[in-house]
KOLTI-642188 format. One record per residue (C-alpha): residue in one letter; x, z, y; residue number from 1. Coordinates in steps of 0.02 Angstrom, whole numbers. Layout:
ATOM res      X      Z      Y   n
ATOM   a      X      Z      Y NUM
...
This chain:
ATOM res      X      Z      Y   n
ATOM   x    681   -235   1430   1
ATOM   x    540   -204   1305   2
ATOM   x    603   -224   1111   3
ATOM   x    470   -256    985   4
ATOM   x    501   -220    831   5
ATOM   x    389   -323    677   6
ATOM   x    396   -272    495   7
ATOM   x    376   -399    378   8
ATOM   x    240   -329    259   9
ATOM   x    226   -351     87  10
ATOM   x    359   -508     61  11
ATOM   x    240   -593    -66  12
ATOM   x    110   -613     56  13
ATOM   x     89   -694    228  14
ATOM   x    188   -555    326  15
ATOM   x    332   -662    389  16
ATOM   x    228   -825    422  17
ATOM   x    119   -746    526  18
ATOM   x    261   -656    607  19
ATOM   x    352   -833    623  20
ATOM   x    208   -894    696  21
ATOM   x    160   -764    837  22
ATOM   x    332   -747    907  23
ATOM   x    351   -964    903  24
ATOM   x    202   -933   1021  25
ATOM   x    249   -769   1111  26
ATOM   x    425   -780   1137  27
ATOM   x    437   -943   1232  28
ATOM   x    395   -879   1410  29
ATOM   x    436   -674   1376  30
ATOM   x    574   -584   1431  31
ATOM   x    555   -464   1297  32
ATOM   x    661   -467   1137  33
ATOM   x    586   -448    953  34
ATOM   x    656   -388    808  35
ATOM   x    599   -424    635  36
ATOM   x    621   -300    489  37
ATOM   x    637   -399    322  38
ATOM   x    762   -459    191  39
ATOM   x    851   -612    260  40
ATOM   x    810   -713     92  41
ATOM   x    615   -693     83  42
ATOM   x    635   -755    287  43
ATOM   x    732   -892    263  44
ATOM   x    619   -944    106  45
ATOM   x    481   -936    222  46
ATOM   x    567  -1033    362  47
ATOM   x    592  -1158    228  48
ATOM   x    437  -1225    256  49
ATOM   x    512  -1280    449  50
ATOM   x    387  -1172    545  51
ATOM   x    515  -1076    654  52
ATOM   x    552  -1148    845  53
ATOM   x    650  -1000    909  54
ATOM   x    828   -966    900  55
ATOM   x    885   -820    815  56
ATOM   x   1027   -697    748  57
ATOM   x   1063   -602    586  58
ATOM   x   1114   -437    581  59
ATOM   x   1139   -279    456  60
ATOM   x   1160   -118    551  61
ATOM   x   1036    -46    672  62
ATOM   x   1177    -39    816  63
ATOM   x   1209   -225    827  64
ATOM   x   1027   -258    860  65
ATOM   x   1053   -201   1040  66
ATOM   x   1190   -317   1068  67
ATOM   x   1138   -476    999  68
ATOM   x   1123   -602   1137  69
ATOM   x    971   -698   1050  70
ATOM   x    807   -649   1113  71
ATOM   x    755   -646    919  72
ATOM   x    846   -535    770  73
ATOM   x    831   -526    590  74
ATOM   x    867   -337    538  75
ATOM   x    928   -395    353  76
ATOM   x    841   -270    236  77
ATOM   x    958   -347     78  78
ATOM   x    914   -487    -46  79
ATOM   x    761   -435   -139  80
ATOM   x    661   -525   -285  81
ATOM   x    508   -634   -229  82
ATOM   x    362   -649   -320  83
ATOM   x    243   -750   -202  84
ATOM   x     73   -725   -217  85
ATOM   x     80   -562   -319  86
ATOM   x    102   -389   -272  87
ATOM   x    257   -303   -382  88
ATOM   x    330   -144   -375  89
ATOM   x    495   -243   -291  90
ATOM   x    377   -310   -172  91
ATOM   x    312   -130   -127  92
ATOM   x    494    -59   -111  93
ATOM   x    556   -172      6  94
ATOM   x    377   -173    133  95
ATOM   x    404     31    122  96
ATOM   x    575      3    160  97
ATOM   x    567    -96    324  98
ATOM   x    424      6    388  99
ATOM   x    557    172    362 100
ATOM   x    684     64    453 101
ATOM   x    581     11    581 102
ATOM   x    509    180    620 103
ATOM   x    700    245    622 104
ATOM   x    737     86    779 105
ATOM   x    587    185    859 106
ATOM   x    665    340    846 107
ATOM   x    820    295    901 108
ATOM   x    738    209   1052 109
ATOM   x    804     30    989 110
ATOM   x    643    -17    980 111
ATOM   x    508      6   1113 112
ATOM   x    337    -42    981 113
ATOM   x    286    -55    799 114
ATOM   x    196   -213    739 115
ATOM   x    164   -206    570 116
ATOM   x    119   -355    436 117
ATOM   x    -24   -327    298 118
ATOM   x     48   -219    154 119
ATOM   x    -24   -193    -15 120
ATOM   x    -85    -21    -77 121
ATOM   x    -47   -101   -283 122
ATOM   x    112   -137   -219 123
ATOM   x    145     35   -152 124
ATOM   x     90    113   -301 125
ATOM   x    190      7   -432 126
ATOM   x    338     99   -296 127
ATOM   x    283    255   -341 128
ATOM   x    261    258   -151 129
ATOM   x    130    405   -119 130
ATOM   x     60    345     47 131
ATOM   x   -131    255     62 132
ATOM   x    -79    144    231 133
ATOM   x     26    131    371 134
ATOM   x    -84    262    460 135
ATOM   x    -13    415    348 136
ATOM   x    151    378    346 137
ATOM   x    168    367    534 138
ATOM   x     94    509    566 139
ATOM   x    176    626    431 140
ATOM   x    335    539    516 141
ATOM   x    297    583    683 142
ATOM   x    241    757    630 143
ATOM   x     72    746    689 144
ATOM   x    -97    788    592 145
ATOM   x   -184    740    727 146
ATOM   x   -221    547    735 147
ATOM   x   -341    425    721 148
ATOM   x   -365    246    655 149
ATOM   x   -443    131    772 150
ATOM   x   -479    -61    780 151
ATOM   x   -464   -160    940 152
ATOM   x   -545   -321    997 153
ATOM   x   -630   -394   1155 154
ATOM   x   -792   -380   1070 155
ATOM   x   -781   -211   1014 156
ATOM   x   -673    -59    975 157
ATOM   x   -710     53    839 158
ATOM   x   -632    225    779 159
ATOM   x   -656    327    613 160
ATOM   x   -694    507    622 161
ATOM   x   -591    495    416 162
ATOM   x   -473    374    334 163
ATOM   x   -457    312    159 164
ATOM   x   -549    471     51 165
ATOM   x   -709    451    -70 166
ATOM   x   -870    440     22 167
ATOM   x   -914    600    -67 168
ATOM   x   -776    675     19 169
ATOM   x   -841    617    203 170
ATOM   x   -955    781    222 171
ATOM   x   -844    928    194 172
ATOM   x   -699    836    283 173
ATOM   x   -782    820    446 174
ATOM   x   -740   1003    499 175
ATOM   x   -779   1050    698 176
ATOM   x   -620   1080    753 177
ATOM   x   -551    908    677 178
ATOM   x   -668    805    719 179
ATOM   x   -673    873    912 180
ATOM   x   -484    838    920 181
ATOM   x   -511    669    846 182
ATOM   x   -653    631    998 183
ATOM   x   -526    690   1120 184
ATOM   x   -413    570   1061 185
ATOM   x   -498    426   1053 186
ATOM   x   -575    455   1237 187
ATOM   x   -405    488   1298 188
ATOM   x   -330    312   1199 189
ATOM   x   -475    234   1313 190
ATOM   x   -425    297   1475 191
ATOM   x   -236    298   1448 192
ATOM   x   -174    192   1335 193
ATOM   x   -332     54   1352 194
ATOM   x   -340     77   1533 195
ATOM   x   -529     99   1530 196
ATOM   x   -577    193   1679 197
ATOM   x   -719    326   1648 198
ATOM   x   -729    252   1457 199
ATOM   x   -873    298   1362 200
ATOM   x   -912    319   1171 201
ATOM   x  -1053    306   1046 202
ATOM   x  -1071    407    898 203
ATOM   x  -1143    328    734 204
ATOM   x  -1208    460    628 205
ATOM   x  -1153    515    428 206
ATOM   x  -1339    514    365 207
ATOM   x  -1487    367    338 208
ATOM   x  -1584    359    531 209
ATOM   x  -1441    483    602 210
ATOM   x  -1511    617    479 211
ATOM   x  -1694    604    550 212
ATOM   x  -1697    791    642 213
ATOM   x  -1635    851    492 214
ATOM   x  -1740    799    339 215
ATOM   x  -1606    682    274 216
ATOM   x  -1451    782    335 217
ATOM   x  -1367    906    437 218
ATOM   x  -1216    853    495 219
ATOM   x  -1286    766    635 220
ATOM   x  -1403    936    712 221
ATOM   x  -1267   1058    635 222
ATOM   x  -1083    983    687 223
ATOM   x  -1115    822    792 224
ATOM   x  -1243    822    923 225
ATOM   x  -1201    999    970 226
ATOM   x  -1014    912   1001 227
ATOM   x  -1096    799   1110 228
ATOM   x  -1169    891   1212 229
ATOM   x  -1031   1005   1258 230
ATOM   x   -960    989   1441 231
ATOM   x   -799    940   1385 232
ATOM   x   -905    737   1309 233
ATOM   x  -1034    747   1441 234
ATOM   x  -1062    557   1502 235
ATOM   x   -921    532   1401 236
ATOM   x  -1011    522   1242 237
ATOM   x  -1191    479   1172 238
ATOM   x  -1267    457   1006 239
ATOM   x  -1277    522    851 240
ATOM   x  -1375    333    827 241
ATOM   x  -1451    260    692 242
ATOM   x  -1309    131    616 243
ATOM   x  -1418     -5    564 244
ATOM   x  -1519      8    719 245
ATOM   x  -1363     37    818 246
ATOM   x  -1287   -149    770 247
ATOM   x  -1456   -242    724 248
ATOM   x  -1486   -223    943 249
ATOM   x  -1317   -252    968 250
ATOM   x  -1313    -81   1057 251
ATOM   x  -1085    -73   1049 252
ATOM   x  -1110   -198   1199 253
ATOM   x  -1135    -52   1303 254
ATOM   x  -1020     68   1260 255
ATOM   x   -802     57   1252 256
ATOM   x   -809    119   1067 257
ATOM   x   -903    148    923 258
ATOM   x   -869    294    825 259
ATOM   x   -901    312    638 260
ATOM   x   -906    434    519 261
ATOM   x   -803    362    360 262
ATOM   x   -715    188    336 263
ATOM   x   -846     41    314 264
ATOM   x   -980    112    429 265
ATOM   x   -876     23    556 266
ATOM   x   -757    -83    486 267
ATOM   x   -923   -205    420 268
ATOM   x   -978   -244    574 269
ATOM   x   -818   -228    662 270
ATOM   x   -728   -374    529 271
ATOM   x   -892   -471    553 272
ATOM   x   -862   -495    705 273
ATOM   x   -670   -523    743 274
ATOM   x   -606   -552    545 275
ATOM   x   -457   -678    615 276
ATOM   x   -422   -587    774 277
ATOM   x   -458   -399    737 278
ATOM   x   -310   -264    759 279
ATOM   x   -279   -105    692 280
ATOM   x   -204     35    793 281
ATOM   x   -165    212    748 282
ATOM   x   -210    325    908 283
ATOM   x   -124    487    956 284
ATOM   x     56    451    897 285
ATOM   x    196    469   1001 286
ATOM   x    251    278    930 287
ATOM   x    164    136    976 288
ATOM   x    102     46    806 289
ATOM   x    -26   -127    795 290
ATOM   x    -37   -207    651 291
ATOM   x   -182   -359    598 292
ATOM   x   -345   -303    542 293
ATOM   x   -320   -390    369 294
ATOM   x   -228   -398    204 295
ATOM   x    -93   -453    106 296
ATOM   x   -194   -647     89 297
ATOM   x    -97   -664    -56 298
ATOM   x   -207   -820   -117 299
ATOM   x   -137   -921     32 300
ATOM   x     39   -834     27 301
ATOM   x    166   -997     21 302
ATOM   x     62  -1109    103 303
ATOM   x     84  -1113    268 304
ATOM   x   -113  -1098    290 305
ATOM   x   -116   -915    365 306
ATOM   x   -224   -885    520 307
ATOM   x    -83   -798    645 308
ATOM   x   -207   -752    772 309
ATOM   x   -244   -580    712 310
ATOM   x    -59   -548    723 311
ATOM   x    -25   -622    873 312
ATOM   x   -190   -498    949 313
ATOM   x    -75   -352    869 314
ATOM   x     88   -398    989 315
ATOM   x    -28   -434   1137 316
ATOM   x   -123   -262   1112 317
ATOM   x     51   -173   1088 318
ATOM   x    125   -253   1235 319
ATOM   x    -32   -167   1336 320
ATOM   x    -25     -8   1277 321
ATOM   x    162      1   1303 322
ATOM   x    148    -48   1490 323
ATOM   x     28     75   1509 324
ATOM   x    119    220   1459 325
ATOM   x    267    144   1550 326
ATOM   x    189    148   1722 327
ATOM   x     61    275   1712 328
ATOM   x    122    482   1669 329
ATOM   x    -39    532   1619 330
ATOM   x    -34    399   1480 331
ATOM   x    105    509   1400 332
ATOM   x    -45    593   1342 333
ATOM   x      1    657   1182 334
C-alpha cells in the first residue's frame, strides 16, 4: 500500500484547505492511505469551517502512523500560535518543522511520497531558517547536489538550468559540467519517472535572440549548443531558441520540455498557462516530492475560497511518478 505523506505549509495560509480539499476528492475511491503533517489545532481550526468528508485519526509518534486503521492520519506537530493571513516567524517554525518530519516518514519508509503545501520564504526567514524553498532542503537532505526544479502540467513541462540566485548570477553559474548533469536529469525524469518514451527537449537560450551567433552573448556558441550537439543529446535535444519567438509560435507544443536558463524565463509562460493547476517537482532525488505551483495565498487564507486543483495535480503527479519507479528498474535511475 502506497502512503502519501502531505505537509501542511505555512499554517497561516491555505496549506491545510487545500490539503482538506484534495484528499475529500482523492481518497474516496483509493486504496492508498495519506498522512498529513501539521499541528492538530491549526487543522481542526481549518476543519472548522465543515469542509472535511473523510474519516480520520490523530496521532503523535511516527510509529503509530503505520497502525492506524483510518485511511487518513493527522501526524500532530504540537499546538502552535495562528496568525491567519500573515506570515510570522511561529508560522515559519512550524511549516519547517513538518517538512523535517515528513522527510524523516520518507526515510524511514513510512511514507512512500512528499506533497508539499505553499510555504513562505518571510516566514522562513523570521525562523532564522537558512533555506530559499523546498528544493534546497531536500536535496541537502538527501545528500545530493545534483537536482533540478521542474514544473509539470498537460500543457507543458518546464525545467530550470538555476534556482532562486540574482539574474546577475545566471552566467557564471551555468558551468559545463553542471549544467550537462542537469540535462541528463531532466531527460532521464522524462523517460523514467514521466514515462515519456524517446522524450525530447528544447533549450531556451540565456541571451536576447539566443545570443544572435554571438554578438549579444556567448553562452549559447561557447557552453550550450556545443552541449547539444554532443552524441550523448542527439535527437534528444534541440534549441538554443529564441524565448520570445519560442512561446509567441507556441513552439513547447512540440517538444516534452522546455528548458530555461534562470527562474522566470519559464515560469512566465509556464504560470500563464496552468496558474490553478501547475505543479512543482524537484527531479533527481531519491524521494518523491510535488508540491502546487503557487504560494502561501495568504489574502484568501480563512476563507474557504482556495482553488485546490493545483494541489490535487501535485498528488495525481506523485501518484505517477511513484508507480513508475515501482514497476519499472530502470526508473530507479538515480
Amino acid at each position: 500500500m502506497k502512503r502519501f505523506i502531505f505537509t501542511c505549509g505555512d499554517i497561516n495560509g491555505i496549506g491545510l484547505e487545500i490539503i482538506i480539499k484534495t484528499l475529500n476528492k482523492v481518497s474516496r475511491n483509493s486504496q492508498d492511505s495519506f498522512v498529513i503533517s501539521a499541528p492538530l489545532n491549526a487543522f481542526e481550526k481549518t476543519a472548522s469551517k465543515g469542509i472535511v468528508s473523510f474519516d480520520y485519526d490523530v496521532v503523535k509518534k511516527p510509529l503509530d502512523i503505520a497502525k492506524s486503521s483510518k485511511k487518513i492520519v493527522v501526524y500532530d506537530l504540537g499546538k502552535s500560535k495562528l496568525e491567519i493571513g500573515k506570515a510570522t516567524k511561529e508560522s515559519g517554525r512550524v511549516s519547517f518543522l513538518a517538512i523535517q518530519k515528513s522527510f524523516e516518514l520518507i526515510q524511514n519508509k513510512i511514507g512512500s511520497a512528499l506533497v508539499t503545501a505553499p510555504i513562505s520564504k518571510t516566514s522562513l526567514y523570521l525562523a532564522g531558517i537558512n533555506f530559499p524553498g523546498h528544493t534546497e532542503m531536500f536535496a541537502q537532505w538527501s545528500r545530493r547536489s545534483d537536482f533540478v526544479m521542474m514544473f509539470l502540467s498537460k500543457k507543458m513541462i518546464a525545467a530550470l538550468l538555476t534556482i532562486h540566485i540574482p539574474i546577475k548570477d545566471v552566467s557564471k553559474a551555468l558551468r559545463k559540467n553542471e549544467v550537462q548533469k542537469k540535462l541528463r536529469i531532466i531527460l532521464n525524469t522524462l523517460e523514467y519517472d514521466l514515462g515519456i518514451k524517446n522524450p525530447t527537449a528544447a533549450l531556451l537560450g540565456l541571451n536576447p535572440h539566443a545570443g544572435e551567433l554571438g554578438i549579444i552573448g556567448r553562452e549559447e556558441q561557447d557552453l550550450l549548443n556545443p552541449l547539444i550537439n554532443t552524441k550523448e543529446f542527439d535527437g534528444k535535444l534541440f534549441g538554443t531558441f529564441s524565448p520570445d519567438a519560442f512561446f509567441a509560435n507556441k513552439l513547447y507544443k512540440k517538444y516534452n520540455a522546455v528548458i530555461g536558463a534562470y527562474h522566470d524565463q519559464v515560469l512566465i509562460p509556464f504560470k500563464l498557462l496552468n496558474f490553478s493547476s501547475g505543479v512543482n517537482y524537484t527531479a533527481g532525488l531519491p524521494i518523491i516530492r510535488t508540491s502546487p505551483d503557487h504560494g502561501t495565498a495568504f489574502d484568501i487564507a480563512g476563507a474557504n475560497a482556495a482553488d485546490a486543483s493545483s494541489m490535487t495535480e501535485a498528488f495525481i503527479y506523485a501518484n505517477k511518478i511513484l508507480k513508475n519507479r515501482l514497476n519499472n528498474e530502470k526508473a530507479n535511475y538515480i
